[in-house]
N, C-alpha and C positions, 0 to 999 in steps of 0.2 A: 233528411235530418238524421243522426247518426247521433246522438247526447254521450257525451262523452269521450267524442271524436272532433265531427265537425262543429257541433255547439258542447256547451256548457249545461251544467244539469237543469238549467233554469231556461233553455234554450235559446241563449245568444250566443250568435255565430262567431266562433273563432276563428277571423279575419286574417287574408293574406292580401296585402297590398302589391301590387306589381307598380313599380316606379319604372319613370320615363328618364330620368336620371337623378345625378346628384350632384350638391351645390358643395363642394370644397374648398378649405383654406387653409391645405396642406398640401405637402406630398405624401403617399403610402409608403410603405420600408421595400425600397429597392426600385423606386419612382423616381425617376430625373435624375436630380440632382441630389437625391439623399438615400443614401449607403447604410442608415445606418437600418435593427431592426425593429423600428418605432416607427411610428409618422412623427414628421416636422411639419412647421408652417411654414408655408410659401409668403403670406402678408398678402396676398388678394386673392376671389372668389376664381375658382377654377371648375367648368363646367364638364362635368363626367356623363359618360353613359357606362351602359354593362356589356363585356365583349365575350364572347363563347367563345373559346379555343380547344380541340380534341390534340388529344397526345399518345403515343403509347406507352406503355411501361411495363416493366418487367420481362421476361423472358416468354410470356407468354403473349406478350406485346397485346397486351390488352387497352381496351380503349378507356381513356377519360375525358369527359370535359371539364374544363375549369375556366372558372369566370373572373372576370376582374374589370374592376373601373378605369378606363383609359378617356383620355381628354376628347371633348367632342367639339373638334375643331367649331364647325362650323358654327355652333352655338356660343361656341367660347369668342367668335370675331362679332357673333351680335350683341352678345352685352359688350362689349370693348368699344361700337359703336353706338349704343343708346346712351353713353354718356354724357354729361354736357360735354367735357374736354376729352374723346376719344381716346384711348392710350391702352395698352397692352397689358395692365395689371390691373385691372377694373375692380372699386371697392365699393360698388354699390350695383345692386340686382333688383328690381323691380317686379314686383309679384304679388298676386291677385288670389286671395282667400276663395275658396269653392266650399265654405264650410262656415252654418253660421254658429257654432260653437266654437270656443277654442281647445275646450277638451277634443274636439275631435280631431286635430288639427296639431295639438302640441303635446307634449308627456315629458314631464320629465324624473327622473326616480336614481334612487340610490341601486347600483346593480354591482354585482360579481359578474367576470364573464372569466371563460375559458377557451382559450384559439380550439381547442377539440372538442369539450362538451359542449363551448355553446354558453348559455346564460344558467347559472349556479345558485345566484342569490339574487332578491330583488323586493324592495319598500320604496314606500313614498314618506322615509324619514321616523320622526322618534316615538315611538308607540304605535305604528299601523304596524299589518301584519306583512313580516320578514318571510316571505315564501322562498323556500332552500330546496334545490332539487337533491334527493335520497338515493343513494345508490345500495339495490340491496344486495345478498349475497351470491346470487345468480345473474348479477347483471342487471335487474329491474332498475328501473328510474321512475319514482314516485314524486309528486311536489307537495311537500307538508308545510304546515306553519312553525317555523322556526323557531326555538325557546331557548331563552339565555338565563341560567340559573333556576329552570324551574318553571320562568315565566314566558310568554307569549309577548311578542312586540320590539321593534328595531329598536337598537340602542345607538345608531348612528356612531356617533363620537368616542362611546364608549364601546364599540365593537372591535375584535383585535381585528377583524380583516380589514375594518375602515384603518384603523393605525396602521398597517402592515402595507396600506396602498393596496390591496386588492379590491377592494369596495372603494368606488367612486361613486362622483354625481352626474351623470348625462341626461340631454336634452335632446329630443328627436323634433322636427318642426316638416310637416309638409304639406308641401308648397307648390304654386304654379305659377311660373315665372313667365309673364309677360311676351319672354323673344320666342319662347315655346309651347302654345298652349295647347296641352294632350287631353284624352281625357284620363292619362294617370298624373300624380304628384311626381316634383321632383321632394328631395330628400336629402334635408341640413343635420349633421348630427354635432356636436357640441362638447367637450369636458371642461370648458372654463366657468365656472361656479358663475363670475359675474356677467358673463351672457346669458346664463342661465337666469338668474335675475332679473335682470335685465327687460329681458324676452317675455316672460312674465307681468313683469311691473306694465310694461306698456300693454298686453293684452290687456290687462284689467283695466288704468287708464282710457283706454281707446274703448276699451268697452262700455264702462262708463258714459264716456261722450258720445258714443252711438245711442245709447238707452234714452239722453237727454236730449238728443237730439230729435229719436222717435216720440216722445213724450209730448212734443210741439207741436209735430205733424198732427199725433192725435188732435190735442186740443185744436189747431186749426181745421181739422174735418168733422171734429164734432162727433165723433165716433173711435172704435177700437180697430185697428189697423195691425196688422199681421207684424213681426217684427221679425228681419231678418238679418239681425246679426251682423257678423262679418262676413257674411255670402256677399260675394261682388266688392269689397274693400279691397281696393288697392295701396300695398305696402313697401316700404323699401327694407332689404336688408342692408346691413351699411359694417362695412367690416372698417375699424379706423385703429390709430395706431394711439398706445395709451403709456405714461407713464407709470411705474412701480418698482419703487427698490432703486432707485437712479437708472433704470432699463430701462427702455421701450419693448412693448409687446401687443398684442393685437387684441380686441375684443370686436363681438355680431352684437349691433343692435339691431331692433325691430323700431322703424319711424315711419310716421304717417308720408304720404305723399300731400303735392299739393290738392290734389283732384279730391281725395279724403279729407284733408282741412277745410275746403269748401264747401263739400257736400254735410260738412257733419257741423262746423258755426254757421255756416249762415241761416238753418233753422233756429238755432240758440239766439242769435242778434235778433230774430224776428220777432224771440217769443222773449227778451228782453224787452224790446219794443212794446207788445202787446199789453204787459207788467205792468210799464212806467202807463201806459194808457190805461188799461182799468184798474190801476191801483191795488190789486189781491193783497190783502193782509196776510203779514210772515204769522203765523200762530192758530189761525183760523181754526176752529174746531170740526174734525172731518177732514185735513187734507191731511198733505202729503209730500214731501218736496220729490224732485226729481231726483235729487242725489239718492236720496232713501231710496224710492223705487227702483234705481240702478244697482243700489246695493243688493237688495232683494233678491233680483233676478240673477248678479253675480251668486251671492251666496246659493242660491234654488241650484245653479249649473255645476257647482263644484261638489255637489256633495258626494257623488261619487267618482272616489278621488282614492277609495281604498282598492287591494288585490280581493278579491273573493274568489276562492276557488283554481281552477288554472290562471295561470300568468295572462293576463291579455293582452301584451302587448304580440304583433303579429310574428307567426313566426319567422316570415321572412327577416324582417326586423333585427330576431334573435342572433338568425345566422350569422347577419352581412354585420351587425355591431361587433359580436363574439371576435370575426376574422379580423376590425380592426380597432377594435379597444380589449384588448387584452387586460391581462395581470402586468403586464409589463409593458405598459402603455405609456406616452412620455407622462409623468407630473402635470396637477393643474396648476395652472398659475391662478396666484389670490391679488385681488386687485381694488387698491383703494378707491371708492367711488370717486371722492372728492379729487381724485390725482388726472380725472380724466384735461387735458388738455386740447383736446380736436375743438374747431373755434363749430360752432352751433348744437354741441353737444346738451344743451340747456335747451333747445327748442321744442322739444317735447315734452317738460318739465313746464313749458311755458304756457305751451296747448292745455295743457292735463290741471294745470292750475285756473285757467280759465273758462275752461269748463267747468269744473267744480262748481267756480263761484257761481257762474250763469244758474247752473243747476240748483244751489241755494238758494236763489233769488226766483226761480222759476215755481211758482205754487200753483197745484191746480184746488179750486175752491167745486163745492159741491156745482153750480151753475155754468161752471168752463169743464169740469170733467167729462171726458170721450163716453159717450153711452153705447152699450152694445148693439146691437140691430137686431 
């Protein structure tokens, strides 16, 4: 341990992720079919890995490597085939959480990046703290908390680099996809606000009804039971096509699979069941309902949610975002919820609503609560 280098002053490790690859829904600038020096969207999931290539340059024909994401064939014809109607633009990818938080797992923040420094500026929105990398007059690079007028704290919307389009909102998501299972993540990154949302809403939804689901299991062991999250949840990302502004454009959702609908009501149905059988009174003095407790433990998992200190996000991360989300990265698109038109795009809404209720109806009274051992 090295504080200060490889950890933090408080001694947590400042993490470098090695990904197995990455989940795309574009092209890069000077990829395929697009000329231009932005990424575009392609409109379906395109399966990357990392290629080394050495070159010389200069006069002194000195060596470089340089990397880049190039398609990985043969990964790219397994999802093409795990679809129900196999086909060659494939908008759904199937993948399996190794992570039973979703903090660990997903981030999303307001950042500056720069194609040659790298990551510049970075918050989690309006009042946390705005960490801004300092360039002093010998070259140093320091990371300070950043003050607008004086004071301390992101001003989002009202910051001129968010107006000027330098400061965006990204979503990083990783993941292990089903046709490939390593023990590294692959790697979804994101600039559309409403996937970003999205992505979100359904973690928390779905976490929710994991919580309400463990909640059952307790009460039917009659004991406290380990809870493990989203480790071993299998999810679909599902890239579809949406209206806005009379255009079509593309947004990622996160949607449960069937094998996850099953595993996670059919406890709920049971302990429905169990309900309407002993009859537990809504108001009982000493419970609890399950929603509550799932809120709980939600709220318990977020609360660090602020920067302290160095940037955490990893640095590899920093690099490979930096090289392709620039200042000059294409525009996000703003996308009206209610516009989406793909026919089952309610079905998670539908899940997340009945869970709910189950969870409201599910009380645990002093006499059915899980006792510890």
């Amino acid at each position: 341990m090295i504080k200060g280098l490889t950890h933090d002053e408080e001694g947590n490790l400042h993490k470098i992720t090695k990904y197995r690859g990455k989940i795309s829904t574009g092209f890069a600038p000077g990829e395929g079919p697009n000329n231009a020096n932005y990424p575009i969207a392609a409109g379906f999931f395109r399966m990357l890995k990392e290629q080394v290539t050495t070159e010389r340059v200069g006069k002194s024909q000195k060596i470089i490597h340089k990397k880049d994401w190039v398609l990985n064939k043969s990964i790219q014809e397994a999802i093409e085939k795990a679809l129900p109607n196999p086909n060659k633009t494939p908008r759904r990818v199937e993948i399996v959480c190794l992570h039973k938080n979703p903090n660990d797992m997903w981030e999303s923040s307001l950042a500056m990046y720069s194609g040659s420094e790298g990551l510049l500026c970075k918050s989690h929105g309006v009042g946390t703290n705005a960490r801004y990398l300092k360039f002093g007059p010998n070259g140093e690079r320091d990371w300070v908390d950043r003050e607008f007028d004086g004071k301390k704290g992101c001003l989002f919307r009202d910051c001129q680099d968010y107006q000027e389009g330098k400061c965006k909102a990204i979503g990083l998501f990783k993941c292990f996809p089903v046709v490939d299972m390593s023990t590294n993540p692959y790697r979804f990154e994101t600039r559309s606000i409403n996937t970003i949302v999205g992505i979100e809403s359904s973690l928390q939804d779905l976490g929710m009804l994991l919580q309400a689901a463990h909640s059952v299991k307790q009460i039917e062991a009659g004991k406290l039971l380990p809870f493990d999250g989203f480790f071993g949840a299998k999810l679909y990302l599902i890239h579809k096509k949406v209206k806005s502004g009379g255009r079509e454009v593309f947004i990622t959702d996160l949607m449960p699979t069937e094998e996850f609908i099953k595993s996670v009501m059919e406890p709920i149905k049971r302990g429905l069941a169990r309900k309407a059988k002993n009859s537990v009174l809504i108001g009982e003095s000493g419970t609890m309902s399950i929603l509550d407790q799932a809120g709980q433990k939600l709220l318990e998992s977020s609360e660090d949610t602020d920067i302290d200190g160095p940037v955490p996000m990893d640095i590899s991360d920093q690099q490979e975002i930096a090289s392709q989300f620039g200042a000059n990265a294409d525009e996000v698109e703003i996308i009206e919820q209610e516009s989406f038109d793909n026919k089952g795009s309610n079905k998670l809404q539908e899940i997340g609503d009945k869970g709910k209720a189950a969870a409201d109806i599910l009380l645990n009274d002093n006499n059915n609560s899980p006792k510890k051992e």
